[in-house]
N, C-alpha and C positions, 0 to 999 in steps of 0.2 A: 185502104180497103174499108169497106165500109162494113156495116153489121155491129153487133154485139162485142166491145174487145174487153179482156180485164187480162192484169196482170202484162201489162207495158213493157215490165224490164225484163219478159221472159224467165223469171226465177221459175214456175211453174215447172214450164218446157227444161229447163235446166237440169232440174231437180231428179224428176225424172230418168233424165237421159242418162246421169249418173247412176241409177237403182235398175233399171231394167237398159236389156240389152233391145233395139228399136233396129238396125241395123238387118235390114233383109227379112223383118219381122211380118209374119202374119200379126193384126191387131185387130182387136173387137174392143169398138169406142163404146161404149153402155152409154145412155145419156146424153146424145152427142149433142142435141141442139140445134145451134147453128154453124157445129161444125168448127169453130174456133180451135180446140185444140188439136180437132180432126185432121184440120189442114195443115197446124205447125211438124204433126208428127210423122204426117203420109212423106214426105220426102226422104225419110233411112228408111220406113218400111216396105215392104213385099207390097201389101196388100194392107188398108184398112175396109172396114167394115163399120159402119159406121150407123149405130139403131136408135131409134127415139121415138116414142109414142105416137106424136104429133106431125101430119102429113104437113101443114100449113110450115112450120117450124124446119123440116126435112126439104121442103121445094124451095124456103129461102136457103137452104145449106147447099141445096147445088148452084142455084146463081153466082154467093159466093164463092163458088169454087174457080181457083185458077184453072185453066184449060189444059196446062203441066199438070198437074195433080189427077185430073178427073179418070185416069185408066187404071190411077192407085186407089183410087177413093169411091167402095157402094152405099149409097146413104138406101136405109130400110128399114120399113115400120116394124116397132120390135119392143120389148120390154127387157129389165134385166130377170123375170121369170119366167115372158113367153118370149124368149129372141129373135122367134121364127127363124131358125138356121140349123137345122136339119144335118146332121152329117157335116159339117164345118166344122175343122180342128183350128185353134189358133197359140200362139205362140206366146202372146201378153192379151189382160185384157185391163183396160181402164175406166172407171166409175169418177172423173172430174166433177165435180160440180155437182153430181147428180141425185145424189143421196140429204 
């Protein structure tokens, strides 16, 4: 896969998965990027949701997106004060990298 990767041995994705339950999850990605963690985690969850400032940043995150993934995964221009999401309850929400 190509793009942006960190954290190789997955401890990140690991970490995680042991503290919050992901599992049929609604998830709101804050900060999402290019989408990197976005895409490890939409596979247990429901639905991610996936927001980040930057439109340029956002259109390379749906390229990378696998074709499996993309009915789990909305990438949308957002902040983690202005979300734009209206009426959206979520389940976990994740700030990676983004602070």
């Amino acid at each position: 896969m190509k793009g942006y990767r960190r954290d190789p041995e997955r401890a990140e994705t690991r970490a995680l998965r042991r503290r919050v339950a992901l599992h049929d999850a609604r998830i709101l990605d804050v900060g999402c990027g290019e989408g990197r963690l976005t895409r490890k985690i939409a596979g247990a969850a429901r639905l991610v949701v996936a927001i980040d400032p930057n439109d340029e940043v956002l259109a390379r995150a749906r390229r990378l997106t696998p074709r499996r993934l993309k009915k789990k995964i909305e990438y949308r221009q957002g902040t983690a004060e202005h979300p734009n999401l209206r009426h959206r309850r979520f389940d976990v929400a994740v700030f990676s990298g983004s602070l």
